[in-house]
TORBADREN-107767 format. One record per residue (C-alpha): residue in three letters; x, y, z. Coordinates in steps of 0.02 Angstrom, whole numbers, plus 32768, in hexadecimal, padded with zeros to 4 digits. Last residue first. Example, Ala and Ser with C-alpha at 12.3 -4.5 7.8 and 13.67 -1.06 7.14 Angstrom:
SER82AC7FCB8165
ALA82677F1F8186
end
This chain:
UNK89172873ADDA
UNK895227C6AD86
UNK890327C8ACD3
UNK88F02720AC7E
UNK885D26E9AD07
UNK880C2794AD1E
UNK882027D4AC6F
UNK87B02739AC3C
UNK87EC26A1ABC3
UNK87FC2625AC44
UNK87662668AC99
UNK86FB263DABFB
UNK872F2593ABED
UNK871C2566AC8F
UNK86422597AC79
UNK8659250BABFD
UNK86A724A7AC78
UNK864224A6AD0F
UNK8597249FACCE
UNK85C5241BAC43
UNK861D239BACE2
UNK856623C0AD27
UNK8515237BAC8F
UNK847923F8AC45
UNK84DB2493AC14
UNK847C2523ABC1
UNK845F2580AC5F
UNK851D2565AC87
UNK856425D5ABF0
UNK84EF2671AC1D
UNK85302664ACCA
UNK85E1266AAC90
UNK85C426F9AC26
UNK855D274BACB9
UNK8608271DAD29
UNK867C277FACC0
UNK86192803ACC3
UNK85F42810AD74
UNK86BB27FFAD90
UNK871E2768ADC5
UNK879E27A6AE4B
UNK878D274AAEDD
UNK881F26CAAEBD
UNK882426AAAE04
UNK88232602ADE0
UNK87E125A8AE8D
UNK878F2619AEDE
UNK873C2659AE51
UNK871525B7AE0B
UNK86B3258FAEC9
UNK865F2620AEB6
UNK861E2609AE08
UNK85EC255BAE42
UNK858E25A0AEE6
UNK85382625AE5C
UNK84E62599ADFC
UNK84C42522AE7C
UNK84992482AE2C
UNK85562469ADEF
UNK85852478AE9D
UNK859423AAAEC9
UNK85F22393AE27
UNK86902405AE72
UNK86F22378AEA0
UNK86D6233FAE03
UNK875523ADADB9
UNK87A62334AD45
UNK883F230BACF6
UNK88582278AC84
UNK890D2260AC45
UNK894B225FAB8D
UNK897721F5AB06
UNK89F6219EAA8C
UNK89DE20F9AAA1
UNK8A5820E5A9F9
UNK8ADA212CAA6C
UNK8B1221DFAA8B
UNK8B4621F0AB51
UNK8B1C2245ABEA
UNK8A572236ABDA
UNK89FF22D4ABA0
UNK89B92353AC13
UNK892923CAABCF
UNK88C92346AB40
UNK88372339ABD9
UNK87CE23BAAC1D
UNK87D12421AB83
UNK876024BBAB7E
UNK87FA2561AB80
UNK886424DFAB17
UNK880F2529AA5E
UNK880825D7AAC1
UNK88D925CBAAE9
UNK88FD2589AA4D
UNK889A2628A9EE
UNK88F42697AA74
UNK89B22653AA3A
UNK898B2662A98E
UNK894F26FAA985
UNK89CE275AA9EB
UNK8A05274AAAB0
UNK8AC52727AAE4
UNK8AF927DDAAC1
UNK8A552801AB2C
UNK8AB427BBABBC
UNK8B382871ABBB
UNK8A9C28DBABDC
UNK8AE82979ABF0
UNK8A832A36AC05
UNK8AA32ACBAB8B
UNK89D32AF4AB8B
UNK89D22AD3AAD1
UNK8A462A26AADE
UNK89CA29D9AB67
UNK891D29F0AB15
UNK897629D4AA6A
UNK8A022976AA1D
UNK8A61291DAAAB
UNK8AE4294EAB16
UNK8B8428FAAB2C
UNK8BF72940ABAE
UNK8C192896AC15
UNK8C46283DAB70
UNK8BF0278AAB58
UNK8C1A26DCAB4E
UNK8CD026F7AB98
UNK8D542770AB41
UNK8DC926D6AB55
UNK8D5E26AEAAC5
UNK8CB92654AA88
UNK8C94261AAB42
UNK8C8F255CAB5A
UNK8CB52552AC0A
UNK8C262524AC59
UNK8BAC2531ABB5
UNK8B4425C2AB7F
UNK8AD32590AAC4
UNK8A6A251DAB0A
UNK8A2A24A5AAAE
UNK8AA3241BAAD5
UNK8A6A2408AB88
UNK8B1523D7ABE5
UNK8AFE2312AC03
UNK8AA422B9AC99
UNK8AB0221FACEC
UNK8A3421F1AD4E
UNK8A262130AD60
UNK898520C5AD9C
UNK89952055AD13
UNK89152071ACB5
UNK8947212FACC0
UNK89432198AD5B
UNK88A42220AD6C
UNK88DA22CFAD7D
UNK8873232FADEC
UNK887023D9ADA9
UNK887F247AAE31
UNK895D247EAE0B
UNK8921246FAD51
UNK88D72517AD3B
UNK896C2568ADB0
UNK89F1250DAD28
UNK8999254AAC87
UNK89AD2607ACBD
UNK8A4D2609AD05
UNK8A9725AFAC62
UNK8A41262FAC00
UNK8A7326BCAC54
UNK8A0A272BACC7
UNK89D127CCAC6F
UNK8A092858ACE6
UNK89A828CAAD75
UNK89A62988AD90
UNK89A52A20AD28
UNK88D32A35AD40
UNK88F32A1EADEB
UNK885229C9AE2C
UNK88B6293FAE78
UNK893329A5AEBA
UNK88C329EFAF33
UNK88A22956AF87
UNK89452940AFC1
UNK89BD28C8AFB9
UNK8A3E28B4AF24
UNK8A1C2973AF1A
UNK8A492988AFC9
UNK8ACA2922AFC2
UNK8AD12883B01B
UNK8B0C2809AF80
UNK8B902875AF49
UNK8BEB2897AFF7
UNK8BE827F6B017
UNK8C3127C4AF81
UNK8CB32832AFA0
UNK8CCE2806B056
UNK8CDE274BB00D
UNK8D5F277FAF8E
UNK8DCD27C0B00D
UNK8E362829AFA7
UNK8E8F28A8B017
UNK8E9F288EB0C5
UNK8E8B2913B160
UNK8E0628DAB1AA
UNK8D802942B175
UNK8D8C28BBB0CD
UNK8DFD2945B093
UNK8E2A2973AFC6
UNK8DAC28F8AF90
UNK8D18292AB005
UNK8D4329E7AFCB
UNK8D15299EAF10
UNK8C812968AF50
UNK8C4529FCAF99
UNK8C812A5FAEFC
UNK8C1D29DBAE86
UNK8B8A29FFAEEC
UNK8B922ABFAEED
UNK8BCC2AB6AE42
UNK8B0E2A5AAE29
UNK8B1429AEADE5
UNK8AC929B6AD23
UNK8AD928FFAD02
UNK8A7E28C9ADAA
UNK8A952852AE14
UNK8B1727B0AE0B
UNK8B6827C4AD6B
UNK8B632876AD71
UNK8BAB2879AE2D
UNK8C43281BADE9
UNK8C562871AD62
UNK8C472926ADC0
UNK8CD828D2AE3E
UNK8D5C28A8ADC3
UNK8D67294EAD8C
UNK8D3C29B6AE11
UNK8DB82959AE81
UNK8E322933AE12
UNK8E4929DEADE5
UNK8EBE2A0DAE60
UNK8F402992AE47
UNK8F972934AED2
UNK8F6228A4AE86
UNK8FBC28C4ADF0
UNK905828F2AE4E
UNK90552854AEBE
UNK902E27F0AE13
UNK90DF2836ADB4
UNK913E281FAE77
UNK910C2764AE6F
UNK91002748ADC1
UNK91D82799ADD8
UNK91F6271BAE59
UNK91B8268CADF3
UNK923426AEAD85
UNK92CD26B9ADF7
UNK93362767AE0A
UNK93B32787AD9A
UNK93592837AD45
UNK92FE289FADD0
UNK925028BEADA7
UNK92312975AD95
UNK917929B7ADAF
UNK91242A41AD67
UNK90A629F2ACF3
UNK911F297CACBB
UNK91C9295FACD2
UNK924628CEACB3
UNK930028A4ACCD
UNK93582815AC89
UNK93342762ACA3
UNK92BA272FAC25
UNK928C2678AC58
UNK92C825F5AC00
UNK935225C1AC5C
UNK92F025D6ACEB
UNK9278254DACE0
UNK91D12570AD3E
UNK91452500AD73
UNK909E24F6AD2D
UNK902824D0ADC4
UNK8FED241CADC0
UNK8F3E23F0AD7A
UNK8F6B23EEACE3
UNK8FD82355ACD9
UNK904B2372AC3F
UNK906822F8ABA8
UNK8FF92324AB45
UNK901C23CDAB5D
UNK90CB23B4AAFF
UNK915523D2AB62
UNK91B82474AB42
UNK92072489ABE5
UNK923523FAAC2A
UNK91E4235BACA1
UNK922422C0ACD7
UNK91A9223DACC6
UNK916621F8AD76
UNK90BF221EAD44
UNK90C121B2ACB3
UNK908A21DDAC16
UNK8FCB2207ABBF
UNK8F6A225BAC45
UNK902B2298ACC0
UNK90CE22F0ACC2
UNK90DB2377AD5A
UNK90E82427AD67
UNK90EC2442ACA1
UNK912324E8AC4C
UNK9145258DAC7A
UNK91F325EAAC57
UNK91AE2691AC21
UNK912226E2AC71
UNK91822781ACB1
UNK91B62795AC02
UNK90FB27AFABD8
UNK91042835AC50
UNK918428BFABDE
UNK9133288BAB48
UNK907F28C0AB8F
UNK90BC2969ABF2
UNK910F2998AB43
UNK906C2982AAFA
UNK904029FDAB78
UNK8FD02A0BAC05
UNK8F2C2A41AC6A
UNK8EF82AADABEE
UNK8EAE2B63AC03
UNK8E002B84ABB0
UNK8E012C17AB77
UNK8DBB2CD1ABB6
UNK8E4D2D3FAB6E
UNK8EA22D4DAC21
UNK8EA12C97AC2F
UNK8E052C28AC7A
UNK8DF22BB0ACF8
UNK8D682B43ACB5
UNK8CC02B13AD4A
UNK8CD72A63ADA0
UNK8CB42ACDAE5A
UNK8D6B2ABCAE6D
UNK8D922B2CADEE
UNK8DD42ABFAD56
UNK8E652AC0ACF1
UNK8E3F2A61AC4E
UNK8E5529B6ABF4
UNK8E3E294BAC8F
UNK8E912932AD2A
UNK8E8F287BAD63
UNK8E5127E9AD08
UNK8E122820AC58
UNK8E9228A9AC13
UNK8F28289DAC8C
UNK8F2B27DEAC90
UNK8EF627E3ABDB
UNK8F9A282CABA0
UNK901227E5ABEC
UNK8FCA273FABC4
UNK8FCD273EAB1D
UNK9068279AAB05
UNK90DD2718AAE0
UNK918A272AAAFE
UNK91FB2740AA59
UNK925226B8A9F2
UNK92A32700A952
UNK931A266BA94E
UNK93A626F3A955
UNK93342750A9D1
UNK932426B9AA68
UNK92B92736AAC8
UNK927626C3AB63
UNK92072630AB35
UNK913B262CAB68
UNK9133255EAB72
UNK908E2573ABCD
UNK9071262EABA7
UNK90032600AB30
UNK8F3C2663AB54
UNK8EF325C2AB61
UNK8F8B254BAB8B
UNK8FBB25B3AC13
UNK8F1025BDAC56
UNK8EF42503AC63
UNK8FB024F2ACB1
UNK8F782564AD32
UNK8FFD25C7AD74
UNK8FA02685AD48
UNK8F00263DAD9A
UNK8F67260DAE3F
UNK8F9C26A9AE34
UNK8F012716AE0F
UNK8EAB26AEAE9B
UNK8F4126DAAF20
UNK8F232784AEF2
UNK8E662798AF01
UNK8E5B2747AFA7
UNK8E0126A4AFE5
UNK8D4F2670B00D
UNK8D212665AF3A
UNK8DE5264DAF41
UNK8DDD2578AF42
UNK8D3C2575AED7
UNK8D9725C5AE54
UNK8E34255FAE5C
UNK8DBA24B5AE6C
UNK8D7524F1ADA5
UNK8E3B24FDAD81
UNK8E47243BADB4
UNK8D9923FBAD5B
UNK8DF0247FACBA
UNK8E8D2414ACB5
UNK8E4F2362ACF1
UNK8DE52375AC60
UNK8E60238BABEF
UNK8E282385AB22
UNK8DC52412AB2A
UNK8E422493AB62
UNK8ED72486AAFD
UNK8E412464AA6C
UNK8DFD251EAA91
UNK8D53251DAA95
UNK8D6524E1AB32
UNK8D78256FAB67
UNK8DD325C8AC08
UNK8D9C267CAC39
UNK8DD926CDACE3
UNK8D44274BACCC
UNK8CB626CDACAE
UNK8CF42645AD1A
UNK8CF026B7ADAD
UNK8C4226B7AD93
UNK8C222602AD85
UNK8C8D25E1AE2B
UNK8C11266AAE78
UNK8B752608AE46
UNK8BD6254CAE8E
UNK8C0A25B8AF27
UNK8B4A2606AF50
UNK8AFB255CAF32
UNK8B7124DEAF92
UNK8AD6246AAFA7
UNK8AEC2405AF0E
UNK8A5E239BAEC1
UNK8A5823D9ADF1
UNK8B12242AADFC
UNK8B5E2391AE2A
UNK8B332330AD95
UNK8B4623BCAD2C
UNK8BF623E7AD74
UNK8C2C231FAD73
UNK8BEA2313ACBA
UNK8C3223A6AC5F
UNK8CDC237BACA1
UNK8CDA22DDAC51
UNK8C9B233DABC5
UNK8D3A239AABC2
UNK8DA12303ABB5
UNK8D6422D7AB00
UNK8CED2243AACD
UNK8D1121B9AA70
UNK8C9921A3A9EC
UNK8BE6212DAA2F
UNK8B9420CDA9C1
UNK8C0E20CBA94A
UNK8C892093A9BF
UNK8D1220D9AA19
UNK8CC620CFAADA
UNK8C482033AAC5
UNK8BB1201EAAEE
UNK8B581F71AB30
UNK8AF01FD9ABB5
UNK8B8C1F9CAC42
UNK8C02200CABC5
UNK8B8E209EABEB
UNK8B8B207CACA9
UNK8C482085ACA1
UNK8C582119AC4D
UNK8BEB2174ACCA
UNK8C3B2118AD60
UNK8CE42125AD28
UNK8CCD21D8ACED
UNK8C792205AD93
UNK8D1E21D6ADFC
UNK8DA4224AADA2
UNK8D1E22C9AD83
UNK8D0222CDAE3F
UNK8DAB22D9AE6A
UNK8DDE2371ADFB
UNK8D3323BEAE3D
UNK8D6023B3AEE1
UNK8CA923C2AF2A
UNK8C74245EAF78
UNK8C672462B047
UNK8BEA24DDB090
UNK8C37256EB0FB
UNK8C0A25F3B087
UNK8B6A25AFB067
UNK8B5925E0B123
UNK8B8F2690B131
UNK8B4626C1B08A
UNK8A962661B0D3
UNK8ABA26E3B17A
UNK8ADB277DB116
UNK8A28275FB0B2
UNK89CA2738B152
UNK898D2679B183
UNK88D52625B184
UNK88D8263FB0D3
UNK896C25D6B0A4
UNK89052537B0ED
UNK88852536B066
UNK88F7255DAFEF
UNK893F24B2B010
UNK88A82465AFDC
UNK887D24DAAF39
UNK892224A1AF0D
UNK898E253EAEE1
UNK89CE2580AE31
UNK8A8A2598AE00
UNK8A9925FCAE9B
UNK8AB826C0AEC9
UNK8A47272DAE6F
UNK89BF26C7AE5C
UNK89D22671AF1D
UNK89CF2737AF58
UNK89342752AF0C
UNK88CF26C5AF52
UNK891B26FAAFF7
UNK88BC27A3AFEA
UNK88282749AFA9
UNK882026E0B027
UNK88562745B0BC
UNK87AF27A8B08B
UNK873D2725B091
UNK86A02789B086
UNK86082790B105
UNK8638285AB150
UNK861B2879B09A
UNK858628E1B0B0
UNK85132860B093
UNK850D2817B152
UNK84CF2760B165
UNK8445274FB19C
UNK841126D0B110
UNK848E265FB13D
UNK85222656B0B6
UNK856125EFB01D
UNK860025D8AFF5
UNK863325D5B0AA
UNK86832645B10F
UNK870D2628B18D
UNK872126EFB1B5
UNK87C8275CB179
UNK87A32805B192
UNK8742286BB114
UNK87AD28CEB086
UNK87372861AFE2
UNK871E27B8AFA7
UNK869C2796AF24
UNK86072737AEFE
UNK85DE2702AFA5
UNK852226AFAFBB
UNK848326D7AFEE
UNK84052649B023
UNK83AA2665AFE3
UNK83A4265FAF15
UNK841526EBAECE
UNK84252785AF34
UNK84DA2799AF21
UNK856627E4AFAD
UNK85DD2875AFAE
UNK85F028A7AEF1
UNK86A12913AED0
UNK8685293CAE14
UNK8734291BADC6
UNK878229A8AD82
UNK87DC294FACEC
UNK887829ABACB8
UNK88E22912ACAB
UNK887528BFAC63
UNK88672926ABD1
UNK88D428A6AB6D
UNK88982833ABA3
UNK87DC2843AB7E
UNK87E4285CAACC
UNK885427E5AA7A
UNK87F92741AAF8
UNK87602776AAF0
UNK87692780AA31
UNK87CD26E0AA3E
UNK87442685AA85
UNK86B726CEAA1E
UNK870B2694A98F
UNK871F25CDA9C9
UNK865A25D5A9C9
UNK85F725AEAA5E
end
């Protein structure tokens, strides 16, 4: 099959994904005895791939909890085990929530502390050494890097470890930043801030965020000095500005269904000023280091203006008054009292954000577009939005009634919603590469170690977004299909020619996926197999289904699966007959397109 074909599939089928109309097909009449080719609205039986001949045709034989499950793991994990997924469909959408909510994630700051020994250890123990040719010192970030990949390829805290990723998206860090990449105990301790509030509240997160030594450094209001004017020192605005802009209210008024309040004249109206931005980024004045730490002692007294070097960033910057602007402040309608302590004012400066009426809509149509759907209905943004405001308890900001709220939808649910033409997203790259690997076995190197590194090829990275703007906007839409019937598809920013021709030249590797951990002359990569699956190569349409359940959950079409077909009747091996056919469903609307 030619590397052309490929990315023709690839450019023209994604794009219209989102509109497929998938032909709903009940049962096949291959060779007897018939066999489940799709999932469909019938209740949940124990069904196997391939079923007794009396077995009913009208779709009364389908695993319906299996699809429907199938559906929620793509929206809400990093990619299941086909194992575990086995016991996720014996429970109900709310109930998994319930109980992923209750798992235990790792502390990352911990885990990236211990994993770098052992990583950099075993390295060492190969006869390689950390500052030598063979092997450059290597920055804090990609100690980092390690301890979420490693954890990330076995964990069973699915729903927080896909919900952490979110949330990274909108409260954006980078590496790309050197204040970022070069402490790893920095982003490992922000990363544990996210998966802290995923069961927490909105406000307490936006704190905590707003503290964070990481995020000070990024957007510098770490060492943020009050107005010195005769040494033409003025508060940075950094902050101030993309705490309104990215993290709370947005650019514009909005109804609470996420639709633009609009002036007598029919504009946009803004949400604030530049005089609401230099009036808060004196509220962040007189932040610095918490604690003294990575390259001095942690006993070292601290001040404001210590270099970053010599901070621990995984303490909560801590405020020095004499540098904080002291006098009186107001933005967007609220007066903060001048002479009152600086942490005082953040307080009362993220009580009034929070307060906000558009963080609801605002925040909460992200956060359903990247879990759902990119074109979430105002209905479904409003009902989300009301979740915000009051759990139906009373409290505003519980993040896990939100999610809820998201994830049980009607169009996060239904059937319906599948064959919306306006419904569905491309999943993102990371996404993508992680639920193929999560059904590989990977095989341990010679000597018996898995240690994995962050895949260089792709272009989406854990923290490695361009910008504090994140890897993508939410309001992107691409040229085309999308852009000519005024609908978003904020992933297709990631998606051009070079990204789809690296996806179709991957779409047939089994091996040359996940590289070892570290960049030695043995330079190499792990063997990962499906060989579990050898035993159906033989049965043609019991391999298809056994793909489909484990890629793209009961939702491979007819004509993705006569490409597929055509693929396996030229295929002699078995490990041939389940590959090749692979690399056609990594490239189809079903597997890049979550509907």
């Amino acid at each position: 099959m030619k590397q052309s074909f490929y990315v023709f599939i690839c450019f023209n089928l994604l794009s219209i994904g989102l509109f497929a109309q998938g032909t709903i097909t009940y049962g096949g009449r291959g060779v007897k005895p018939y066999q489940v080719i799709a999932s469909d609205q019938a209740k949940l039986k124990e069904t196997p791939d391939t079923l007794k001949d009396d077995s009913a045709m009208d779709g009364t034989g389908m695993d319906y909890n299996w699809y429907n499950m199938g559906r929620l793991m793509r929206q809400a994990t990093l990619g299941v085990n086909f194992n575990d997924m086995k016991e996720f469909v014996k429970m109900t959408p709310e109930k998994w929530i319930d109980e992923q909510l209750k798992v235990p994630s790792p502390n990352m700051l911990e885990k990236t502390l211990k994993d770098q020994v052992i990583w950099r250890g075993y390295v060492k123990s190969l006869g390689f050494d950390f500052g030598s040719d063979t092997l450059p010192f290597l920055t804090g970030f990609q100690d980092f890097e390690f301890a979420w990949w490693n954890h990330n390829l076995g964990n069973k805290d699915y729903l927080k470890q896909r919900l952490a990723f979110v949330l990274s998206q909108i409260f954006v860090i980078s590496a790309s930043a050197d204040a970022i990449r070069a402490h790893a105990r920095g982003v490992a301790s922000f990363y544990d801030v996210l998966l802290k509030h995923i069961s927490g509240n909105f406000r307490d997160l936006l704190m905590d965020v707003s503290l964070h030594p990481s995020m000070g450094a990024y957007l510098s209001h770490f060492n943020n000095s009050k107005s010195i004017p005769e040494r033409n020192i003025h508060p940075d605005e950094n902050y101030a500005r993309e705490i309104m802009q990215l993290f709370t209210i947005g650019l514009h008024q909005l109804n609470i269904d996420g639709s633009l309040k609009k002036d007598s004249l029919g504009n946009p109206i803004p949400t604030y000023t530049q005089k609401d931005i230099k009036e808060l980024a004196k509220v962040f004045t007189g932040l610095s280091a918490g604690r003294a730490g990575q390259f001095s002692n942690p006993n070292t007294p601290v001040n404001f203006g210590i270099d970053r070097w010599q901070t621990d960033f995984s303490v909560p910057m801590a405020m020095y008054e004499d540098w904080h602007e002291y006098g009186g402040k107001s933005f967007l309608g609220l007066y903060i009292p001048a002479g009152q302590k600086g942490m005082k004012d953040i307080e009362m400066a993220v009580d009034h954000l929070f307060r906000h009426p558009n963080i609801g809509p605002f925040i909460g149509k992200q956060l359903i577009q990247k879990l759902v759907t990119s074109n979430p209905s105002p209905t479904y943004i409003k009902k989300v939005a009301e979740t915000f405001n009051d759990n139906g308890k009373g409290v505003r900001g519980d993040m896990a009634a939100v999610f809820k709220a998201i994830l049980l939808h009607p169009e996060a649910r239904s059937c319906e919603s599948l064959y919306s033409p306006i419904q569905g997203k491309l999943q993102e790259p990371l996404v993508l590469f992680l639920e193929r690997i999560r059904n590989y076995i990977i095989e341990p190197d010679i000597n018996n170690k898995i240690l994995v590194g962050s895949p260089w090829f792709l272009n989406q990275r854990i923290f490695e977004a361009s910008s504090v703007f994140n890897f993508y906007q939410p309001s992107y839409s691409p040229l085309g299909s999308l852009r000519n019937r005024n609908l978003l598809g904020p992933e297709f920013q990631l998606h051009n020619s070079s990204t789809a021709v690296n996806w179709a030249n991957l779409g047939m590797e089994e091996k040359h996926l996940l590289g070892y951990a570290w960049q030695t002359k043995r330079n190499g990569y792990y063997d990962m197999n499906l060989s579990e699956l050898h035993p159906y190569s033989n049965d043609m349409e019991s391999l298809l289904n056994q793909l489909d359940k484990r890629f793209t959950r009961g939702q491979l079409t007819s004509y993705t699966r006569s490409y597929m077909r055509r693929i396996m009747d030229d295929q002699l091996k078995p490990q041939d007959r389940i590959h090749k056919p692979l690399g056609i469903l990594f490239l189809s609307p079903e597997y890049n397109i979550l509907k």
